[in-house]
N, C-alpha and C positions, 0 to 999 in steps of 0.2 A: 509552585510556579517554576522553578528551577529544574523540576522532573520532567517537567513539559516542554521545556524550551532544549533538553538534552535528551529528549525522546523524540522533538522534529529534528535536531541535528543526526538523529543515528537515520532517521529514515532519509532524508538529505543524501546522506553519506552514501548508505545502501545502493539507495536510487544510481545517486550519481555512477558507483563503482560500475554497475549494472552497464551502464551506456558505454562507461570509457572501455571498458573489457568485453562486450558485445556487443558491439554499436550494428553488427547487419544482424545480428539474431533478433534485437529488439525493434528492429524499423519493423522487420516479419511479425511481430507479438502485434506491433501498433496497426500495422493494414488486417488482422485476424479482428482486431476490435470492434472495425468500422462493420464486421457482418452480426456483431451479438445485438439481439433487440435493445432497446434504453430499458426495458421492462427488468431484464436479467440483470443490465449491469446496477440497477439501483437495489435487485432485491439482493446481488453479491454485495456490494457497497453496504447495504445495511446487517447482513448477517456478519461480514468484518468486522464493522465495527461496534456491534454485540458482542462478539468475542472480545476483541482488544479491548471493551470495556470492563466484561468481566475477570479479564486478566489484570487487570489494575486494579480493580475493585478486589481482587484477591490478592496481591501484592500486597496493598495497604494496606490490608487490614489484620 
């Protein structure tokens, strides 16, 4: 549980840096978002986090 709760703190952190340190390059990412179909970004979203699972899955073990 402690891995997790300092694994949503790093991407938090990431995230945030992101905005404070390019706040007009990421407005640009976020209007680019609104043209990908919902099809793409859910089958990105899920091959992500396939990955990040398998990297944890192999960390642990």
């Amino acid at each position: 549980m402690r891995e997790l709760a300092i694994a949503l703190g790093l991407l938090l952190f990431i995230e945030g840096m992101l905005y404070a340190l390019f706040p007009s390059k990421m407005r640009v990412i976020l209007k680019k978002l609104e043209l990908v179909k919902d099809s793409q970004l859910r089958a990105y979203g899920l091959t992500f986090a396939i990955i990040g699972f398998v990297i944890i899955y192999y960390l642990k073990s």
